[in-house]
C-alpha atoms as an extended CHARMM CRD file, in Angstrom:
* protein
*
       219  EXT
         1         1  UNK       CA            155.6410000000      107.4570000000      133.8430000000  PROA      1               0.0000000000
         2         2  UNK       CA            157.9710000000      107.5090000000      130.9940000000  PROA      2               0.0000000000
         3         3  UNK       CA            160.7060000000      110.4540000000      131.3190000000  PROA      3               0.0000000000
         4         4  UNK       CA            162.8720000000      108.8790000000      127.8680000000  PROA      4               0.0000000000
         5         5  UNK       CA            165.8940000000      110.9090000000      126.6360000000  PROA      5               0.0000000000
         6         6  UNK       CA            164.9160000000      112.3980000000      123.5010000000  PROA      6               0.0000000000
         7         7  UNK       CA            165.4510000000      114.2380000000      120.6290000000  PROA      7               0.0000000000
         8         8  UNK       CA            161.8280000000      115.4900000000      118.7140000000  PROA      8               0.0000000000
         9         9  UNK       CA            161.2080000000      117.9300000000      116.0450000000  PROA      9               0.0000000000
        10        10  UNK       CA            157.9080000000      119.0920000000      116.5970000000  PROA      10              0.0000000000
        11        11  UNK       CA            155.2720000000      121.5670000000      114.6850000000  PROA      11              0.0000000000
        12        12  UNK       CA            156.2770000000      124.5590000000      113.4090000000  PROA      12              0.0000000000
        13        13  UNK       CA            156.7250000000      127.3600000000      115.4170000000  PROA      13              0.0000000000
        14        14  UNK       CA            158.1060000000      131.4940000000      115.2800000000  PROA      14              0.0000000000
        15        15  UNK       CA            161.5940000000      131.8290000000      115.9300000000  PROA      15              0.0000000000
        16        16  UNK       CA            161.9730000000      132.7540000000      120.2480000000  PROA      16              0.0000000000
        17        17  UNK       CA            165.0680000000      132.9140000000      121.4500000000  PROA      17              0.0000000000
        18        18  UNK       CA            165.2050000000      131.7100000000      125.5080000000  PROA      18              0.0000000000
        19        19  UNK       CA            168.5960000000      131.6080000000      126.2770000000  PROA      19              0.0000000000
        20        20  UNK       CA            170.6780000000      134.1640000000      127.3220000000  PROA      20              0.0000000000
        21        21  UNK       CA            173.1560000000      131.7420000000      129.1800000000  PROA      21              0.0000000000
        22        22  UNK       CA            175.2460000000      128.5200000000      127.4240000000  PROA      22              0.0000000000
        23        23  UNK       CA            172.2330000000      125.9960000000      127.5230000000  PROA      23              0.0000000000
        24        24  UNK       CA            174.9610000000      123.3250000000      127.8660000000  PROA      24              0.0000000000
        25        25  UNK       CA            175.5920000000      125.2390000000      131.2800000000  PROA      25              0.0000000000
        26        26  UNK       CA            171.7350000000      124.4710000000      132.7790000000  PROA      26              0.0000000000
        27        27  UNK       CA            170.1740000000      121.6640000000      134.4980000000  PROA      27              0.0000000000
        28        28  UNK       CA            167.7540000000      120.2640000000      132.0990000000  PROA      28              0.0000000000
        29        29  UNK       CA            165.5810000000      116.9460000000      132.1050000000  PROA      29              0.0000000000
        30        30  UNK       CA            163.5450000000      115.1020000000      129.9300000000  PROA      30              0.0000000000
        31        31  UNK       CA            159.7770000000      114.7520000000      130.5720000000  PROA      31              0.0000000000
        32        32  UNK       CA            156.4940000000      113.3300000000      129.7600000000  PROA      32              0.0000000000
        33        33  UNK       CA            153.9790000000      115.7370000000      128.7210000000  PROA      33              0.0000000000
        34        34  UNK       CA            150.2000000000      115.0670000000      129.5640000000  PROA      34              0.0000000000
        35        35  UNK       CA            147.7470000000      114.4540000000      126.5700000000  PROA      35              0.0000000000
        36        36  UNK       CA            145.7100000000      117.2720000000      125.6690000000  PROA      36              0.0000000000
        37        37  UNK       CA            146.8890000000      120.4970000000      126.0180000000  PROA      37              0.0000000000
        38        38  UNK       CA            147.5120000000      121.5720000000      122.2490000000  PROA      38              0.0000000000
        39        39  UNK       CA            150.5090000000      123.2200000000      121.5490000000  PROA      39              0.0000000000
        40        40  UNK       CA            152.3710000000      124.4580000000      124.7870000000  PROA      40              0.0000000000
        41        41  UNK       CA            155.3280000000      127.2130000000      123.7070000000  PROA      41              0.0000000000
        42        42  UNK       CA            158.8650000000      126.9110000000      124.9840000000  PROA      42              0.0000000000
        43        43  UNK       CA            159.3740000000      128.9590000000      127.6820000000  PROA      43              0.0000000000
        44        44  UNK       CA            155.6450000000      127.9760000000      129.6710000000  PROA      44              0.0000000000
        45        45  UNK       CA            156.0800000000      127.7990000000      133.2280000000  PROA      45              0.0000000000
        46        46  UNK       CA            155.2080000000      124.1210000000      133.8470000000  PROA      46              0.0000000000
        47        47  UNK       CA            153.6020000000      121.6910000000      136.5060000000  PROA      47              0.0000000000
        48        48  UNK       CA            154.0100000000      117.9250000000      137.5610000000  PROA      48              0.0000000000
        49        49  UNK       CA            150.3070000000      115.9760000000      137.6090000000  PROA      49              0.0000000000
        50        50  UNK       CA            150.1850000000      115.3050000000      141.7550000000  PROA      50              0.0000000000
        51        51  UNK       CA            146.8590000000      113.0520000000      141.7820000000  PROA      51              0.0000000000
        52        52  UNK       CA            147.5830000000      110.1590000000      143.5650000000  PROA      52              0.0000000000
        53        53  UNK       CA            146.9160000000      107.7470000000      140.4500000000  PROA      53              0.0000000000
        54        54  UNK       CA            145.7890000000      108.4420000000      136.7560000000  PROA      54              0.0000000000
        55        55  UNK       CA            148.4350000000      110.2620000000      134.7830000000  PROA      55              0.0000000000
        56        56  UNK       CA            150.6360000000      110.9870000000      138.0540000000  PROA      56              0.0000000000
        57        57  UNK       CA            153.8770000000      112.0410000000      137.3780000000  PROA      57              0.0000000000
        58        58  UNK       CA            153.4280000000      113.6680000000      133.7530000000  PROA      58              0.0000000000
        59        59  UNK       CA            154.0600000000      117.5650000000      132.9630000000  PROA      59              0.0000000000
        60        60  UNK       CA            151.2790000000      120.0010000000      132.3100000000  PROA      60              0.0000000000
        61        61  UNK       CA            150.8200000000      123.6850000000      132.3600000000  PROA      61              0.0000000000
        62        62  UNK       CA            151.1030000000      125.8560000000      135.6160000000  PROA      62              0.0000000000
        63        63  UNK       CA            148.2910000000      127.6000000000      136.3840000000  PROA      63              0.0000000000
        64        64  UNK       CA            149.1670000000      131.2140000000      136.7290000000  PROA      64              0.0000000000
        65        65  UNK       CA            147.8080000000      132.6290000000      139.8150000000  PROA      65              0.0000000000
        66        66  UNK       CA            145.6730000000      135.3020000000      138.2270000000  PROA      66              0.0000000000
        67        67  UNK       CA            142.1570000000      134.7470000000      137.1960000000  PROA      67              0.0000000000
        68        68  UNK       CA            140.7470000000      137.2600000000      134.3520000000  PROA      68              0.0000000000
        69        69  UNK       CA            139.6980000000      135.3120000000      131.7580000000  PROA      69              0.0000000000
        70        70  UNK       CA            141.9850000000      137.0850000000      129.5270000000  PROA      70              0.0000000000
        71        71  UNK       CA            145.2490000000      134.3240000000      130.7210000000  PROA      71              0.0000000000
        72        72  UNK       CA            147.1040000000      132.1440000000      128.3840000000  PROA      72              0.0000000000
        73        73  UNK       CA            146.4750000000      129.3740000000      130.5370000000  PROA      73              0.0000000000
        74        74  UNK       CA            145.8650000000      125.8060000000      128.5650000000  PROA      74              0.0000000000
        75        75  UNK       CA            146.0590000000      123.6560000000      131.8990000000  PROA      75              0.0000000000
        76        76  UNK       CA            142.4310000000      125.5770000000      132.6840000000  PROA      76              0.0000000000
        77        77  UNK       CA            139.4790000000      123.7440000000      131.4530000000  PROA      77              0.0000000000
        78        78  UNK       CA            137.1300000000      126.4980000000      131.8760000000  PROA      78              0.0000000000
        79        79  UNK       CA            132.9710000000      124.9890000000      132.9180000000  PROA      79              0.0000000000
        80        80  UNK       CA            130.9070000000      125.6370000000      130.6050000000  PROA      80              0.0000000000
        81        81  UNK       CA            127.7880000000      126.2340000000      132.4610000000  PROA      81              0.0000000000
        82        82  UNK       CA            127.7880000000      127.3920000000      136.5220000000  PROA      82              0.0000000000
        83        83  UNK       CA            128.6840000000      124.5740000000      138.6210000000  PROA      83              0.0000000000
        84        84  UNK       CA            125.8000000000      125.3270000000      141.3620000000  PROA      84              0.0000000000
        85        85  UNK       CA            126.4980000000      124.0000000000      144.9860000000  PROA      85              0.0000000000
        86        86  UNK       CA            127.1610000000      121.0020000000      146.3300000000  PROA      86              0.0000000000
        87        87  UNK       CA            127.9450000000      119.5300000000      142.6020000000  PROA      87              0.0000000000
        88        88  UNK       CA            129.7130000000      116.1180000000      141.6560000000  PROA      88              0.0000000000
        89        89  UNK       CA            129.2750000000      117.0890000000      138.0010000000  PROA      89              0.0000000000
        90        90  UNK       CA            131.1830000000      119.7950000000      135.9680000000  PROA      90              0.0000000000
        91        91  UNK       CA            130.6300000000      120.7100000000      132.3740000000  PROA      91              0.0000000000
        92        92  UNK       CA            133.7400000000      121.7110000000      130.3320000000  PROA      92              0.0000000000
        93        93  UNK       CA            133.9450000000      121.3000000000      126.7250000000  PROA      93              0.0000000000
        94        94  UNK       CA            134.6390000000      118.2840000000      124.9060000000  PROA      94              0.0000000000
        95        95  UNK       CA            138.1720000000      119.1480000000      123.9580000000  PROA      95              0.0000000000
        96        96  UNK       CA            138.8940000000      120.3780000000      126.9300000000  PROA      96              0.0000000000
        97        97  UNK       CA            137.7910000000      116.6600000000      128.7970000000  PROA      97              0.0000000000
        98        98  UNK       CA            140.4210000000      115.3410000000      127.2310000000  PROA      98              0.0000000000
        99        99  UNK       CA            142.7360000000      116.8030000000      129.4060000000  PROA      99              0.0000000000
       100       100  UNK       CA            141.9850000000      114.6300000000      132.1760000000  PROA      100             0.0000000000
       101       101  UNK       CA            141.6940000000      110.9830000000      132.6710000000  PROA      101             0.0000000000
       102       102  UNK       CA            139.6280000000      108.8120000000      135.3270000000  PROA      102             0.0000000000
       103       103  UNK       CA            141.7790000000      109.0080000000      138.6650000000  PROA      103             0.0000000000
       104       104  UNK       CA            143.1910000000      112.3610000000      138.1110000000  PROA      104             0.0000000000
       105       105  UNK       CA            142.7010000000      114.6140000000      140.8420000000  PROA      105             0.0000000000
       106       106  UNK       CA            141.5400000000      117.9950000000      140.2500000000  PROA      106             0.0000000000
       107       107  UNK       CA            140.4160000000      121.0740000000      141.6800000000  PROA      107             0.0000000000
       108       108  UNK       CA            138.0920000000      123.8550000000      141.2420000000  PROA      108             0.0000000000
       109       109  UNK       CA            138.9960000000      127.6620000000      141.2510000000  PROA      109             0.0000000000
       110       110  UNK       CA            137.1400000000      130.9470000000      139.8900000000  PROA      110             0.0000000000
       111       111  UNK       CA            138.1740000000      134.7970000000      140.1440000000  PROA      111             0.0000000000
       112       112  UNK       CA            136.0680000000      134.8550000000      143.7150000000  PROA      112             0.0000000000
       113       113  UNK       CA            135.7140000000      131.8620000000      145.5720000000  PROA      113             0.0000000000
       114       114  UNK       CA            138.4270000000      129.7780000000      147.4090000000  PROA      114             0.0000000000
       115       115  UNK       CA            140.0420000000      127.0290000000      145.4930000000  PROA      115             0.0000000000
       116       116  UNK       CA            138.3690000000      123.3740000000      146.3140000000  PROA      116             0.0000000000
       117       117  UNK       CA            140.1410000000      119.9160000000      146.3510000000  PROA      117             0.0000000000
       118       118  UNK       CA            137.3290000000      117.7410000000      144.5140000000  PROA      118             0.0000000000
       119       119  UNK       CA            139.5910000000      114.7700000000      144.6670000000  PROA      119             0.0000000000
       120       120  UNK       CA            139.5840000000      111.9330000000      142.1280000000  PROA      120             0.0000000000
       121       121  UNK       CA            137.6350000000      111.9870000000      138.9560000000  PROA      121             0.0000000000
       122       122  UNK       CA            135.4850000000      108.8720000000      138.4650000000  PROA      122             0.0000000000
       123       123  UNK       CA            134.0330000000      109.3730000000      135.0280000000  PROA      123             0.0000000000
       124       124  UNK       CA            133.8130000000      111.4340000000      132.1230000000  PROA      124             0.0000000000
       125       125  UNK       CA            130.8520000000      110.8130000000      130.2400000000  PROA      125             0.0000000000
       126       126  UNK       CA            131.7650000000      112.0920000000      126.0330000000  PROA      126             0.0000000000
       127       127  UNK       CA            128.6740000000      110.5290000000      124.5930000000  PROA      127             0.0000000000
       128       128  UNK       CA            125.2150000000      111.8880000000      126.2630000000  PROA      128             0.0000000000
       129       129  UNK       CA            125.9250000000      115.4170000000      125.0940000000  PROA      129             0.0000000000
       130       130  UNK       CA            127.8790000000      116.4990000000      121.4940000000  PROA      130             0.0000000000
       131       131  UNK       CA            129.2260000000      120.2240000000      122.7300000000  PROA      131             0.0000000000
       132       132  UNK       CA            130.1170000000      119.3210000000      126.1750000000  PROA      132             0.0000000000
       133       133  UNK       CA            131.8340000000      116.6650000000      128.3600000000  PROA      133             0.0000000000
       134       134  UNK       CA            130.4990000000      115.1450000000      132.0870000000  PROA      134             0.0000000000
       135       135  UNK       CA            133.2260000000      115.0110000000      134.5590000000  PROA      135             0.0000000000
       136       136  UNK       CA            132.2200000000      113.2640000000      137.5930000000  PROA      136             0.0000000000
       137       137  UNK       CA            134.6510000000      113.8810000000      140.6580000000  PROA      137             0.0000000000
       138       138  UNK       CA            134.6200000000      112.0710000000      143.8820000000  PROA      138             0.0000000000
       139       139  UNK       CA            133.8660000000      115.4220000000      146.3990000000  PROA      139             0.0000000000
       140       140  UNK       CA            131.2630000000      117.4640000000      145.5210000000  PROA      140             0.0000000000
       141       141  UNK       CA            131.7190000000      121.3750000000      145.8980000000  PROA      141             0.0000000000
       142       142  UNK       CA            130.8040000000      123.6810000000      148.7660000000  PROA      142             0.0000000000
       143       143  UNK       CA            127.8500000000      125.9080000000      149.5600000000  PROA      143             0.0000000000
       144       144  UNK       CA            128.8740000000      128.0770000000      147.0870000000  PROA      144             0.0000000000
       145       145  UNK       CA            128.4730000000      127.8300000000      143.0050000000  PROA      145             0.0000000000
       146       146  UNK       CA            131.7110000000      128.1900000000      140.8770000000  PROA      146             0.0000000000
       147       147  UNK       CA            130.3660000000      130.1590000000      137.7070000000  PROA      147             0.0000000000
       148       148  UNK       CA            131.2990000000      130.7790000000      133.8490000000  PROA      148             0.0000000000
       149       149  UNK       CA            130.9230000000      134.9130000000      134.8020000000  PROA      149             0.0000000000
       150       150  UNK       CA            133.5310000000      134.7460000000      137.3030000000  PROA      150             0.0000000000
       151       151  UNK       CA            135.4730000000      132.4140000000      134.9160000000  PROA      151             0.0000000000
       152       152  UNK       CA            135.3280000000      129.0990000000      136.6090000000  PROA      152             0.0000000000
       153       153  UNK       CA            137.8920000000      126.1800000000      135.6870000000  PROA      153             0.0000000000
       154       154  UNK       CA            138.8750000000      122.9400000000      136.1220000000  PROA      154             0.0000000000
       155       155  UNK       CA            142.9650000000      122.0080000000      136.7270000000  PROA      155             0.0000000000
       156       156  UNK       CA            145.0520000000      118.5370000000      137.5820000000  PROA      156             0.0000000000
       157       157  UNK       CA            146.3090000000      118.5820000000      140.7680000000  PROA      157             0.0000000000
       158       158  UNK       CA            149.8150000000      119.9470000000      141.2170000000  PROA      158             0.0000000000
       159       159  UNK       CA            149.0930000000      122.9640000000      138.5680000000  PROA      159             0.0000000000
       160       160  UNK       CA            149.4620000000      125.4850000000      140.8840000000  PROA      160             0.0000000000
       161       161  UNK       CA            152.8850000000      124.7210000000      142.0040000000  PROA      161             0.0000000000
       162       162  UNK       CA            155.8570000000      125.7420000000      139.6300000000  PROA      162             0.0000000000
       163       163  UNK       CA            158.5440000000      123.2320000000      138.6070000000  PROA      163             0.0000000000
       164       164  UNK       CA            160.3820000000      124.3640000000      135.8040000000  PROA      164             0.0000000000
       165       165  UNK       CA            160.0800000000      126.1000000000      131.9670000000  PROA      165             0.0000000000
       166       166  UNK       CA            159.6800000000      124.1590000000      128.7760000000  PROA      166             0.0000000000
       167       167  UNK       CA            162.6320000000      124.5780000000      126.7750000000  PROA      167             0.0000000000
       168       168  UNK       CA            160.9670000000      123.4390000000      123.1530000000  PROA      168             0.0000000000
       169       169  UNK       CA            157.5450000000      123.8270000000      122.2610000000  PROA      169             0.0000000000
       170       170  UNK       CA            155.5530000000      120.6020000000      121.8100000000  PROA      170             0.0000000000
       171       171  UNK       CA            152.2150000000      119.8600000000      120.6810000000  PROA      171             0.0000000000
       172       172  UNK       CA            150.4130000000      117.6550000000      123.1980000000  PROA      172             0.0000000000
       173       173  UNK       CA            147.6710000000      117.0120000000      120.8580000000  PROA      173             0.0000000000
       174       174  UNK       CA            143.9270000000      118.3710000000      121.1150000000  PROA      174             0.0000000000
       175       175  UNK       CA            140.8870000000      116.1740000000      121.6840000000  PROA      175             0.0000000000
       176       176  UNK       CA            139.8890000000      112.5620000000      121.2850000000  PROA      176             0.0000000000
       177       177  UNK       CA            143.4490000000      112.4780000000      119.2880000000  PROA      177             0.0000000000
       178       178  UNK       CA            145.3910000000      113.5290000000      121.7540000000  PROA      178             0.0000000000
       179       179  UNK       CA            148.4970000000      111.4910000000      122.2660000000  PROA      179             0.0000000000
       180       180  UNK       CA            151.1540000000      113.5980000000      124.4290000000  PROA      180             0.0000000000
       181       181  UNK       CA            154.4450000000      114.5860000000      123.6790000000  PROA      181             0.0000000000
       182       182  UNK       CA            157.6460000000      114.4440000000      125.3200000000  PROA      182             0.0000000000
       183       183  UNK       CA            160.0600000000      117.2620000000      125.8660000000  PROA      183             0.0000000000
       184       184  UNK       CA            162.8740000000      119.0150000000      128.5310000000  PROA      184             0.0000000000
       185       185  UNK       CA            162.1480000000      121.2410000000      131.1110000000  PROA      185             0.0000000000
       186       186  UNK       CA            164.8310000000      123.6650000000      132.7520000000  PROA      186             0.0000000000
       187       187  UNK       CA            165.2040000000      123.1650000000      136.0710000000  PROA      187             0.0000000000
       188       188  UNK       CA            167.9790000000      125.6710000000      137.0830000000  PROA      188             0.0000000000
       189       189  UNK       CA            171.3920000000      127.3530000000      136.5190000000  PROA      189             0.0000000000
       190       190  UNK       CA            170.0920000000      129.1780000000      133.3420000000  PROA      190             0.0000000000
       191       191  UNK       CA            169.8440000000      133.5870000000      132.4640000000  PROA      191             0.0000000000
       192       192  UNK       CA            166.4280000000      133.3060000000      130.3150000000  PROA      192             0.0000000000
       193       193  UNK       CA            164.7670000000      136.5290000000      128.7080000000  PROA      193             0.0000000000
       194       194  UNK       CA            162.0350000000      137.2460000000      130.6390000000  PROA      194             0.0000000000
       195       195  UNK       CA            160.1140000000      138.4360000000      128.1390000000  PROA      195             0.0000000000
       196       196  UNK       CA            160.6060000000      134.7920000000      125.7230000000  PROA      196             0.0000000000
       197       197  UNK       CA            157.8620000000      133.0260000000      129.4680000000  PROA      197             0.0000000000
       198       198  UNK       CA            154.6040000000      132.3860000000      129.6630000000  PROA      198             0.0000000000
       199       199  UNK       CA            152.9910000000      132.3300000000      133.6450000000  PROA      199             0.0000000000
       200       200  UNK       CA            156.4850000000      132.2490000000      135.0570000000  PROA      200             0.0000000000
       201       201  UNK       CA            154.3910000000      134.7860000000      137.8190000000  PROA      201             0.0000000000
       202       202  UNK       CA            155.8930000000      135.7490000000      140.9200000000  PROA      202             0.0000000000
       203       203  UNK       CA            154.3120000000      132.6980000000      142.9060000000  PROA      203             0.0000000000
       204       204  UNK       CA            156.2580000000      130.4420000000      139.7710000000  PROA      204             0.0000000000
       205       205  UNK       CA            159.3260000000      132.4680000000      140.0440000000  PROA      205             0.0000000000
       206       206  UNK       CA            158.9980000000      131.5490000000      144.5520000000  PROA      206             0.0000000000
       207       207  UNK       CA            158.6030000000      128.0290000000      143.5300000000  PROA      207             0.0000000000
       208       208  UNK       CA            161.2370000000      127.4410000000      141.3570000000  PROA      208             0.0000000000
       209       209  UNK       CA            163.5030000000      129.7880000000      143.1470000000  PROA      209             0.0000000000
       210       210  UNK       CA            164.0960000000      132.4120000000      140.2180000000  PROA      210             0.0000000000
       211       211  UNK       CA            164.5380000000      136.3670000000      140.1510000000  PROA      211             0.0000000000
       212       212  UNK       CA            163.9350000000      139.1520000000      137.3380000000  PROA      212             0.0000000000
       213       213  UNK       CA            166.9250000000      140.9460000000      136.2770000000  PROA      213             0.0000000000
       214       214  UNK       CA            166.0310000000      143.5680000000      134.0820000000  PROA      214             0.0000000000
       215       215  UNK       CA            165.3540000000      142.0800000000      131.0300000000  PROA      215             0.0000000000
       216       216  UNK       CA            166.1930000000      138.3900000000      131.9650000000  PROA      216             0.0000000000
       217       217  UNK       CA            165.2100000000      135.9760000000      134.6050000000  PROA      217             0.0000000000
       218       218  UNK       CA            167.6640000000      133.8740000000      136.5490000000  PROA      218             0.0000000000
       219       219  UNK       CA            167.1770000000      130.7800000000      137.6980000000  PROA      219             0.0000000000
């Protein structure tokens, strides 16, 4: 993990103001953004990876607690075919295995069934198929199959836990060319307007201890 002080002028992006505070006044760190995950706006509600090895420690989308389909959600890596029971091998698509690396935990969620812990992932296999990616994880899933209708997805351990909002937008790369980025997150002590965040949902806003107020939120 490699959280360097920075300064980067990334891709270009529309004009969004965040701040309604100073944003010399707020706590603010710099991070390590995970590989993968395209171009995340300022203002995303973000996560820390918590697998116990592989990219541990680097920032990634939260996943918003809401399952539609219809979500801005890039930490989701949506299956591409239904994952039937008792499974130790999930489809997504090939840009979307690039998200992940070999000893990052991950779990399993859809619109109906519980979320699963599936542990460690132990391969990804890029080359027997051209559309779609092999990820092999170390605990299969339940009596019950995940499926594309009720929009099944992959995420890194530690998505669904809030820990702060991006305060530039960075492009974390796409693909096999995916290289990361780094960036600052704001941790607290900031007025933000509300309507400038992505996912910052009312489980985010619990976790990093933040309120709406009116047109702004306060954290």
């Amino acid at each position: 993990m490699s959280d360097t002080p920075n300064i980067t002028r990334g891709s270009q992006s529309n004009y969004r103001r965040l701040f309604k505070s100073n944003p010399d006044s707020a706590i603010i760190r710099p991070i390590t953004l995970q590989a993968g995950y395209g171009k995340i706006e300022l203002g995303t509600a973000m996560a820390v990876n918590g697998s116990a090895a592989g990219n541990k420690g680097k920032y990634i989308p939260y996943d918003p607690t809401t399952v539609t389909g219809a979500e801005i959600a890039p930490g989701r890596a949506y299956l591409v075919q239904n994952s039937e029971t008792t499974a130790s091998i999930l489809y997504v698509t090939m840009d979307d295995s690039y998200k992940f690396s070999v000893a990052d935990d991950v779990y399993i969620h859809d619109d109906t069934t519980t979320l699963e812990q599936l542990g460690a992932i132990t391969a990804i296999n890029r080359t027997t198929y051209t559309h779609m990616a092999a990820i092999t994880v170390a605990t299969a899933t339940g009596g019950t199959s995940f499926t594309t209708a009720r929009f099944a997805y992959l995420c890194v351990e530690g998505s669904d836990i809030c820990i702060g909002i991006l305060q530039q937008t960075r492009d974390t790369g796409a693909g096999s060319t995916a290289a990361g980025a780094l960036g600052a997150l704001i941790k607290k002590n900031a007025l933000l307007y509300n309507g400038m965040t992505t996912n910052v949902d009312s489980a985010a806003r619990t976790d990093i201890s933040a309120s709406v107020d009116g047109q702004y939120l306060s954290l």
